[in-house]
C-alpha positions in Angstrom: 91.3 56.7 26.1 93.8 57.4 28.7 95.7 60.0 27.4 92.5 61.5 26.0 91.1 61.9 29.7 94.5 63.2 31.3 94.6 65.6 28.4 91.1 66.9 29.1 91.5 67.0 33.0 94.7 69.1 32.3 92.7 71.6 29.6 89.6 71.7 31.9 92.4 73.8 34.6 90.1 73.4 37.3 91.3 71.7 40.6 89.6 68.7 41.4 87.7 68.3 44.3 87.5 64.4 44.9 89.3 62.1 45.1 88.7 60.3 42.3 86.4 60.6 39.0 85.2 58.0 36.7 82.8 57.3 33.9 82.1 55.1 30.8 82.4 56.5 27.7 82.2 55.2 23.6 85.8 55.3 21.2 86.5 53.3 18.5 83.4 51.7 18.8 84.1 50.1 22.3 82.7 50.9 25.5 85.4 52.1 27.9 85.2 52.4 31.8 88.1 55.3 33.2 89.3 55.9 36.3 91.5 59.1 37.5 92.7 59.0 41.1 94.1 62.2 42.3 96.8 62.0 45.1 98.7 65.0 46.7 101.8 65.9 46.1 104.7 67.6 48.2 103.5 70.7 46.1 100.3 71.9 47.3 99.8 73.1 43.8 100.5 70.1 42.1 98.6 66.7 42.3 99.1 63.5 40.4 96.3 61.7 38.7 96.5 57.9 38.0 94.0 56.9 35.1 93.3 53.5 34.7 90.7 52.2 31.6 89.0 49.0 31.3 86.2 47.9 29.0 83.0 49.0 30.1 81.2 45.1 29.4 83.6 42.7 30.1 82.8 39.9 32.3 85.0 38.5 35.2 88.6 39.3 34.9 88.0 40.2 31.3 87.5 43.4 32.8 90.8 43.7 34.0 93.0 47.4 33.6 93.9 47.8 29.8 95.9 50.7 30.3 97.5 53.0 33.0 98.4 56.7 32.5 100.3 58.8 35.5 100.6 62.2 35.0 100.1 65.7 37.1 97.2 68.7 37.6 98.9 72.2 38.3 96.7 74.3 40.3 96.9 77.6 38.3 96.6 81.1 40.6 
């Protein structure tokens, strides 16, 4: 699920204009929550995005981050 998102957000080239996105989506028949956090960079053309996943109906700590992908957005001119 992590990958999958990074992979989209870097194929959608558009910069983002938050600082964050999230939403829940369905894969392998599991409900997963993901997070992407976008932080600057010292390349104003380049930000990195941290995506976090959890699943989407867990109670408590259950919930708890099941995976973590870092990778980077290049603005494209």
């Amino acid at each position: 699920v992590a990958e999958n998102q990074l992979h989209r957000l870097q194929a959608a080239k558009q910069w983002p204009d938050a600082s964050e996105q999230k939403d829940v989506l369905e894969q392998d028949g599991r409900r997963w929550q993901w997070q992407a956090r976008f932080e600057n960079t010292v390349d104003p053309d380049l930000k990195r995005v941290i995506i976090d996943v959890r699943l989407a109906d867990a109670p408590g700590d259950a919930g708890a981050v099941q995976a973590r992908v870092i990778g980077f957005l290049a603005r494209l001119s």
